[in-house]
N, C-alpha and C positions, 0 to 999 in steps of 0.2 A: 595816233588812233587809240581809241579808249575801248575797252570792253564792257560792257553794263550788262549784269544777268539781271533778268527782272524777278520779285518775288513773284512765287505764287503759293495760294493757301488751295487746301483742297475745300471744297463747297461741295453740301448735299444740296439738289435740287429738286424740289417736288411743284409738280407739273400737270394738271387734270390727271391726277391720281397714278402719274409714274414717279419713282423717285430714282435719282441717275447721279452719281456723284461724278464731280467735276473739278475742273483747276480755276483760280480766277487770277490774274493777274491787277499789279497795283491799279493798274487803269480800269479797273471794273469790267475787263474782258472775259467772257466767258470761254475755255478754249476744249475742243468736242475731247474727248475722253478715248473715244474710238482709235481718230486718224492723224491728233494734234497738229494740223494741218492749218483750220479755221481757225479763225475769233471770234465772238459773236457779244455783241452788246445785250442781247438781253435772254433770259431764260427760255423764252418762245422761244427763238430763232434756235438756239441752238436744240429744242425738242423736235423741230423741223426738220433741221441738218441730220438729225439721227434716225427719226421717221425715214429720211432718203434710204440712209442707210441700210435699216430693217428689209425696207422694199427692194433695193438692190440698185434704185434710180443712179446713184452714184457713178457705180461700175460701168455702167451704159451711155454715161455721157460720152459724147463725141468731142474729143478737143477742137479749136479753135482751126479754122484753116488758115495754112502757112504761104506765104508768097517765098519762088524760090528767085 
C-alpha cells in the first residue's frame, strides 16, 4: 500500500465582490478553507459551501437516518 499526499497551492478567490483564500488541489479541486472537509469543482460552489456556513445551515443539518 502506497501513500500519495496530494499537492496543494494556496488560491485567492474573488467571487461577486468577496475575496476568500483557498487550497486547490492537483485535480483542480477547490477545498473550503473553513471545515476542509469538502472539495468543490468550481469557485461558486465553494462561495455556496461558505454562504452555508456564514448562515449556520451547516450546523442544522440533520444527519442521515440509520437502520439498526
Amino acid at each position: 500500500m502506497s501513500v500519495r499526499k496530494s499537492k496543494r497551492m494556496k488560491v485567492i478567490i474573488e467571487y461577486k465582490g468577496s475575496i476568500v483564500e483557498a487550497e486547490r488541489d492537483e485535480r483542480g479541486l477547490y477545498s473550503c478553507p473553513i471545515c476542509n472537509k469538502y472539495l468543490f469543482y468550481s469557485p461558486s460552489d465553494l462561495m455556496h459551501h461558505i454562504v452555508s456556513h456564514a448562515k449556520g445551515i451547516i450546523k442544522h443539518v440533520r444527519p442521515a437516518p440509520r437502520r439498526h
